[in-house]
C-alpha positions, 0 to 999 in steps of 0.5 A: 163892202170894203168899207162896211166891214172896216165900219163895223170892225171899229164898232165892234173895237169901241164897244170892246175897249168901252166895256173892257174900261167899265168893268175896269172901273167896276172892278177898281170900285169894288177893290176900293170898298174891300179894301176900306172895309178890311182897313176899318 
């Protein structure tokens, strides 16, 4: 049961960090075309 739980909070760990990343580089991206399109 222990090790279970141990498993699904590493899952649960990786699928945060994982998304927590994306939207990172998601934000990075938009920031990047903001700012191309104001310096125009």
């Amino acid at each position: 049961m222990k090790k279970l739980l141990a498993m699904l909070g590493v899952a649960n760990f990786s699928v945060v960090s994982v998304s927590s990343v994306i939207s990172c580089k998601n934000a990075w991206n938009n920031n990047q075309l903001s700012i191309e399109y104001w310096t125009r």
